[in-house]
C-alpha positions in Angstrom: 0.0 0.0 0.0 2.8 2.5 0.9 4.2 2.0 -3.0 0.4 2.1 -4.1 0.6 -0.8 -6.6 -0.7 -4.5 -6.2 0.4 -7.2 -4.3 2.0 -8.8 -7.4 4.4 -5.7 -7.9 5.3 -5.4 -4.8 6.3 -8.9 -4.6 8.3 -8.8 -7.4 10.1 -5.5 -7.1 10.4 -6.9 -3.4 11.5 -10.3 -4.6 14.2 -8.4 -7.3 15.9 -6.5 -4.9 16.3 -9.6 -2.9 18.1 -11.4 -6.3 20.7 -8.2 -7.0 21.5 -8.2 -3.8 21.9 -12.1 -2.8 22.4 -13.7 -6.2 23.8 -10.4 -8.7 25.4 -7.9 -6.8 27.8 -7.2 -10.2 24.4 -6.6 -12.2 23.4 -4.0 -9.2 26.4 -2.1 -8.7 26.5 -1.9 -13.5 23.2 -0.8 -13.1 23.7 2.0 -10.1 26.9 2.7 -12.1 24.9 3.5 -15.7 27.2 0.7 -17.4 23.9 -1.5 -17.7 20.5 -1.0 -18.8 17.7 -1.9 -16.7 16.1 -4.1 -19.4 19.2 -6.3 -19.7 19.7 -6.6 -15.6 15.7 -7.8 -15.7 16.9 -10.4 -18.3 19.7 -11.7 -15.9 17.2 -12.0 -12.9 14.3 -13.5 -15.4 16.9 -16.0 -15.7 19.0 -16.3 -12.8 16.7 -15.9 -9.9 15.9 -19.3 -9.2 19.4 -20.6 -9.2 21.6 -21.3 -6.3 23.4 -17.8 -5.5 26.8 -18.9 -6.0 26.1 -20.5 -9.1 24.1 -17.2 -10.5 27.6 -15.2 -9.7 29.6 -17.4 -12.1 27.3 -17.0 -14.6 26.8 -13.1 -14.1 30.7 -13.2 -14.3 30.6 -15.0 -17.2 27.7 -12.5 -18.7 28.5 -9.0 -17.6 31.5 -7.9 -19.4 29.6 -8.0 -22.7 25.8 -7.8 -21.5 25.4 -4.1 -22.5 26.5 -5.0 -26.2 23.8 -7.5 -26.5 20.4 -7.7 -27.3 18.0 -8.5 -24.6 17.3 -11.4 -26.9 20.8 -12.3 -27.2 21.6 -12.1 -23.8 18.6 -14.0 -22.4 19.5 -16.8 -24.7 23.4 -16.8 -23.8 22.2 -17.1 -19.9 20.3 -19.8 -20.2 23.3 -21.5 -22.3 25.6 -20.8 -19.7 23.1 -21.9 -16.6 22.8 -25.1 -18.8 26.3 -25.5 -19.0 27.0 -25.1 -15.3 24.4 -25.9 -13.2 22.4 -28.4 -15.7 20.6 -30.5 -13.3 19.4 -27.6 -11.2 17.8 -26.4 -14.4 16.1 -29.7 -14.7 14.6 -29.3 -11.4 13.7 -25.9 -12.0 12.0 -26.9 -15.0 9.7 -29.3 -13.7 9.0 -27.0 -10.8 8.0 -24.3 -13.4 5.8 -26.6 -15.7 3.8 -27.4 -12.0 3.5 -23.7 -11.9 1.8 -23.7 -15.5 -1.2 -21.3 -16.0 -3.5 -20.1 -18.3 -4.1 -15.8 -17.5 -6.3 -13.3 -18.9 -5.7 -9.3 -19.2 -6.3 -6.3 -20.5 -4.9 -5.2 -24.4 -4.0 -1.9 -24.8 -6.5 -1.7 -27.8 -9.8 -1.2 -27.5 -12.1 -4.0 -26.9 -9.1 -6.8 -27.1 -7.8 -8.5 -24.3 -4.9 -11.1 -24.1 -5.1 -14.9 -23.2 -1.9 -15.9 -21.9 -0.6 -19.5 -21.1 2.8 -20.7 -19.8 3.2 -23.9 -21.4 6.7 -26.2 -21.6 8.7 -24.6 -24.7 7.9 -27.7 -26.9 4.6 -27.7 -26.4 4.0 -24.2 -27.2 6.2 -24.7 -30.5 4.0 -26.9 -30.9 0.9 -25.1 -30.7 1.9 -22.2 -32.5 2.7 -24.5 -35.2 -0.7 -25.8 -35.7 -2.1 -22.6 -35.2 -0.4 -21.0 -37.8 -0.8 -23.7 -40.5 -4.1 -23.9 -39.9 -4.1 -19.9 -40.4 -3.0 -20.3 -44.1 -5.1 -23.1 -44.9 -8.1 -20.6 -44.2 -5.9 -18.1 -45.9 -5.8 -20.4 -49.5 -9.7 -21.4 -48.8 -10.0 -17.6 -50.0 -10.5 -15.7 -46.2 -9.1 -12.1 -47.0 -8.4 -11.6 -43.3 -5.1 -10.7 -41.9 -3.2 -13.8 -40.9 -3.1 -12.5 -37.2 -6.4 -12.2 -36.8 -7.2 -15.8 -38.8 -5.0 -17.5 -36.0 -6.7 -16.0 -33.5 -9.7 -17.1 -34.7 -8.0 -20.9 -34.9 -7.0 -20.8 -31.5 -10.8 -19.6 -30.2 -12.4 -22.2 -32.4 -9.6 -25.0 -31.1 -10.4 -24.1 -27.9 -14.2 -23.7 -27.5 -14.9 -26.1 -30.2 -18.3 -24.9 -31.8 -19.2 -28.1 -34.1 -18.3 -30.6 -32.0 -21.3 -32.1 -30.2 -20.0 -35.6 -29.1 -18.9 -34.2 -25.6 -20.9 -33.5 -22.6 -21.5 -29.3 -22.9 -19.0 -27.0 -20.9 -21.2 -23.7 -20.3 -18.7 -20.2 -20.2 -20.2 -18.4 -17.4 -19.5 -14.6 -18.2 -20.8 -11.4 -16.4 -21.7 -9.0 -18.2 -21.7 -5.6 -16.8 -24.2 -2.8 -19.0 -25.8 0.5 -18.4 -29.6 0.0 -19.5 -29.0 3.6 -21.8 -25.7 1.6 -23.4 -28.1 -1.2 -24.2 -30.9 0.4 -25.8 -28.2 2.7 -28.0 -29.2 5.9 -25.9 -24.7 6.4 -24.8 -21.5 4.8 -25.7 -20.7 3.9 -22.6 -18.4 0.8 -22.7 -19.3 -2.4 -20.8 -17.5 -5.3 -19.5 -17.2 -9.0 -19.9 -15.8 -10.9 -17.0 -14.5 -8.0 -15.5 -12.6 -7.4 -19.0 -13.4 -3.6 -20.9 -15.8 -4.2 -24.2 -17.2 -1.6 -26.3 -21.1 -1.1 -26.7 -20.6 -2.4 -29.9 -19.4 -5.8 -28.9 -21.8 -5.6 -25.9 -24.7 -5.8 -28.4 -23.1 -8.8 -30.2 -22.5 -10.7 -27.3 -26.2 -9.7 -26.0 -27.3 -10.4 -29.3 -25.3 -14.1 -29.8 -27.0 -15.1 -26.0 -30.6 -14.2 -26.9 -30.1 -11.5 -24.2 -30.7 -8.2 -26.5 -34.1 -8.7 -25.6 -33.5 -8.4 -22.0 -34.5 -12.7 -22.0 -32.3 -14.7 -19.3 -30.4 -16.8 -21.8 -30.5 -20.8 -21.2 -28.4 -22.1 -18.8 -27.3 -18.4 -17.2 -29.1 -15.5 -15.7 -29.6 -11.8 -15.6 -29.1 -9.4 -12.8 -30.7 -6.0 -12.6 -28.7 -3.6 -10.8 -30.4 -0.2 -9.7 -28.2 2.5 -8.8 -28.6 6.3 -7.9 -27.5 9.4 -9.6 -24.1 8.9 -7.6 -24.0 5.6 -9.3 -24.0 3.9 -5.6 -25.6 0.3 -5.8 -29.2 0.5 -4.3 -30.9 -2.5 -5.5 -30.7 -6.2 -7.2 -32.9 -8.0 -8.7 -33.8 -11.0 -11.3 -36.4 -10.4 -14.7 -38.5 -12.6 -13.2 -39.2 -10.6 -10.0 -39.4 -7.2 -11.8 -42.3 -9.1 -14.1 -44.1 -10.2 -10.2 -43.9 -6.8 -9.0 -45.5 -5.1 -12.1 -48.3 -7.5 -12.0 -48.7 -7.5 -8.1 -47.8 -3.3 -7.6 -48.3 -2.2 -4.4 -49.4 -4.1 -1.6 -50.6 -0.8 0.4 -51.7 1.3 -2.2 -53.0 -1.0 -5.1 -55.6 1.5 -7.0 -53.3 4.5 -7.1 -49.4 5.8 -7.6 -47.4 6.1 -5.0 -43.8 6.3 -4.0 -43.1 3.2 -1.8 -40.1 1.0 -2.1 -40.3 -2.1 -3.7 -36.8 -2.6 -3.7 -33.6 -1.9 -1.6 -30.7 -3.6 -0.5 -30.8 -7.1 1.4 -31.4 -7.3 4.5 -29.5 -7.8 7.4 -28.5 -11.8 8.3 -27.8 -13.0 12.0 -25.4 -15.7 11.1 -21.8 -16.1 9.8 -22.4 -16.5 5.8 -24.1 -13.8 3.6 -27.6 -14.7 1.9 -28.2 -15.3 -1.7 -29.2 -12.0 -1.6 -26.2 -10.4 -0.2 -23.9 -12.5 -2.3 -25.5 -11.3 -5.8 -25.7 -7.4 -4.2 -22.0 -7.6 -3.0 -20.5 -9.5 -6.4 -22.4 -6.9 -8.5 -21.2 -4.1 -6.6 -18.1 -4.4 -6.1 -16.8 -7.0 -9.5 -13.6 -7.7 -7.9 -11.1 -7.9 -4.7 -11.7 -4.4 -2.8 -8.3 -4.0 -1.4 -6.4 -1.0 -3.0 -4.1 -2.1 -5.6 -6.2 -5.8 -5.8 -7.5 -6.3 -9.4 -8.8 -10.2 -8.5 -12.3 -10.6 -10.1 -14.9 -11.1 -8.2 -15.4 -14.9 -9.6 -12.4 -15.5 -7.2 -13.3 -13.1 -4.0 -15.4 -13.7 -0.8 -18.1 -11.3 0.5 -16.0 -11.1 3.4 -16.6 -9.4 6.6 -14.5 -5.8 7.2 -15.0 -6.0 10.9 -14.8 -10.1 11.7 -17.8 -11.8 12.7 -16.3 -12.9 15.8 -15.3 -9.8 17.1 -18.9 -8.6 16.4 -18.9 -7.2 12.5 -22.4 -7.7 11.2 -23.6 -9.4 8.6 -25.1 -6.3 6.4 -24.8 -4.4 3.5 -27.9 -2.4 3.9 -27.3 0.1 6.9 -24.9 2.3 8.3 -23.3 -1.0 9.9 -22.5 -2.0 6.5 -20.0 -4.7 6.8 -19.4 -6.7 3.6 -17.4 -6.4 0.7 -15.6 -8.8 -1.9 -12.1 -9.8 -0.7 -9.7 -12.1 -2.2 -8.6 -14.7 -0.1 -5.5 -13.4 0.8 -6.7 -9.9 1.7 -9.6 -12.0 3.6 -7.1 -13.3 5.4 -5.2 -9.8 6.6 -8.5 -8.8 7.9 -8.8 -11.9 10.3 -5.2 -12.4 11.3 -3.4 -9.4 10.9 -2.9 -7.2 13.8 -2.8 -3.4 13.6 -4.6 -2.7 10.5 -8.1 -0.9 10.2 -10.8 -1.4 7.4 -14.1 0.8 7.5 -17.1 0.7 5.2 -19.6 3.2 4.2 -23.3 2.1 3.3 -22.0 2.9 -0.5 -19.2 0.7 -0.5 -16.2 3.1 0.1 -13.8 1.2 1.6 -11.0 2.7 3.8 -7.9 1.0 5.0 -4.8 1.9 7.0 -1.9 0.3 7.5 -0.1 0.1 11.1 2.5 2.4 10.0 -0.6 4.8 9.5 -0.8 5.0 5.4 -4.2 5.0 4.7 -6.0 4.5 0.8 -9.6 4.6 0.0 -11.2 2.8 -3.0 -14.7 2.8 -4.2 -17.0 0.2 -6.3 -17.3 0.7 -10.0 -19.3 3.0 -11.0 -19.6 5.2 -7.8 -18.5 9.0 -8.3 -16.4 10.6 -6.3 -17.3 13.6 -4.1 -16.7 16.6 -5.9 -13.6 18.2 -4.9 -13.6 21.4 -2.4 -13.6 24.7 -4.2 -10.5 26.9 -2.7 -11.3 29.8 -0.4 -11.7 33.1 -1.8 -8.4 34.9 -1.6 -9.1 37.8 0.5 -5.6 39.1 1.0 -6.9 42.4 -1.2 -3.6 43.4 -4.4 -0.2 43.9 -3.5 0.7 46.5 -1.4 2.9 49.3 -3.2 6.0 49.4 -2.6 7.6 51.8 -0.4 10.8 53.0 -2.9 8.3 53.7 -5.6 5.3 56.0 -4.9 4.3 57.1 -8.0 3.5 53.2 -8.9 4.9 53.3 -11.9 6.2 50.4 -13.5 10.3 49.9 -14.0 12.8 51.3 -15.1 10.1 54.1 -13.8 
């Protein structure tokens, strides 16, 4: 929190800092020095940090006399030869350690409406892969498709993966949340939506809507649609299902049924006397929030807890409807720092706004999607009056007088 950036980065900056000074102290003092770029030292602790220290300052030995002449290319590949050469079981070990490690990620593109897919696969293996993509690229490329090869084998991979025609396997349902403003939906703003947490355009919002029978506002098969209800602050007041928006029309009000009026037929869950959030709760707190609250956390909410601010042992309620509001999506590691770490304070506003503060007394505030900020103080009026004149120039005029 003091370096206001994610857990992730702070690890690794931590964990890099830790390498030059263990495992590379040459790469440290060429990089305090100027004599080595910072890209090329990130290339010798990409490669070197797992190694046994002594072993990564033979190779850095080995490495640092010509590493500023190289490519980062270059130089990555020449460390790994010369790890190989020295330490080659290690690397073996380290290998298999890294292939348990293996992942498939997710993130944000720098162009609009794109995001990445990411996996960390062993090097033959993704040779491999690439491979099949790409010829199967040109095939569609000879068959006459007049799209860029980049954006054929993308549309390989998606195909290979989600497999469209094949209907001899038992069906794997995506579940995506789709996150819309009704005026986006019916064309009335260009306001961009999300997918899984992920930024779409309204363009692709409508195509997705439209590919799930959802355009239509219908709850496509095998999924569902939430109805959020926010207000003019864009602070989450309500959530609700198609199907009980279609009761209360029919029913109206129970109190005044022959005439408008202005009751509430809606509002946030109530209040539970138990440990675990309701249904209710769950849906409210997941739409609300989308993902980890913690400042700097990005974790979707698909893989955070409606977790307590205030434990519920030491009394924290079970609400996110009053001025005891207590709930908010955590990952499970920042669920855990609110249990089991000592010193460290988390409040919660009825709207969500989260505040924490660290023991040394940092404190940083987030707030859900969607919810403005307040509107920033106007400066008081200056009321010091002009200048005074000064005393060596009485006629006021202007120099060289």
């Amino acid at each position: 929190m003091v370096l206001d950036c994610g857990r992730r980065s702070a690890s690794l900056l931590a964990q890099r800092a830790w390498i030059y000074r263990e495992s590379l102290p040459g790469t440290w003092a060429a990089l305090a020095d100027g004599a080595l770029g910072e890209a090329r030292a990130t290339v010798l602790v990409d490669v070197l940090q797992h190694t046994d220290p002594a072993v990564a300052r033979q190779v850095e030995s080995r490495l640092l006399p010509g590493a500023a002449g190289w490519t980062t290319h270059m130089l990555r590949k020449r460390a790994v030869a010369a790890l190989l050469a020295v330490d080659a079981d290690a690397v073996d070990a380290r290998r298999e350690d890294a292939e348990r490690q293996a992942d498939v990620r997710v993130h944000p593109s720098a162009r609009e409406g794109m995001s990445t897919l990411a996996a960390d696969l062993p090097a033959p293996v993704a040779a491999a892969c690439s491979d099949l993509v790409d010829q199967l690229a040109v095939l569609l490329r000879k068959d006459g498709d007049g799209r860029p090869i980049g954006q054929l084998r993308a549309a390989v991979l998606a195909d290979l993966i989600q497999r469209p025609w094949d209907d001899s396997r038992p069906p794997v349902t995506a579940h995506l949340q789709l996150i819309a403003t009704l005026s986006a939906l019916t064309g009335r703003s260009g306001e961009a939506g999300e997918v899984n947490g992920l930024p779409i355009t309204v363009g692709q919002l409508r195509d997705l809507l439209r590919a799930l029978d959802g355009l239509g506002l219908r709850t496509p098969v095998g999924g569902s649609v939430t109805l959020a209800l926010t207000d003019d602050d864009g602070a989450l007041r309500a959530t609700t299902s198609l199907e009980h928006v279609r009761r209360l029309a029919r029913r109206g009000c129970s109190t005044h049924p022959d005439a408008e009026c202005e009751c509430r037929v809606l509002d946030r869950p109530t209040t539970v006397d138990g440990y675990a959030p309701s249904a209710a709760q769950q849906t409210f707190i997941h739409t609300r929030d989308r993902t980890c609250r913690f400042p700097g956390c990005g974790q979707r909410a698909g893989w955070a807890e409606a977790d307590h601010v205030v434990p519920h042992a030491c009394g924290g309620a079970t609400d996110c409807a009053t001025d005891c509001a207590n709930l908010c999506c955590l990952c499970r590691s920042h669920h855990r720092l609110t249990t089991f770490a000592h010193g460290w304070r988390f409040t919660l506003t009825a709207d969500g706004v989260l505040t924490v503060t660290t023991p040394s007394g940092i404190t940083r505030t987030t707030r859900p999607p969607g919810v403005r900020p307040p509107p920033a103080e106007e400066a008081p009026p200056d009321d010091t009056g002009p200048p005074a004149e000064d005393p060596a120039d009485p006629d006021g005029d202007p120099p060289p007088f």
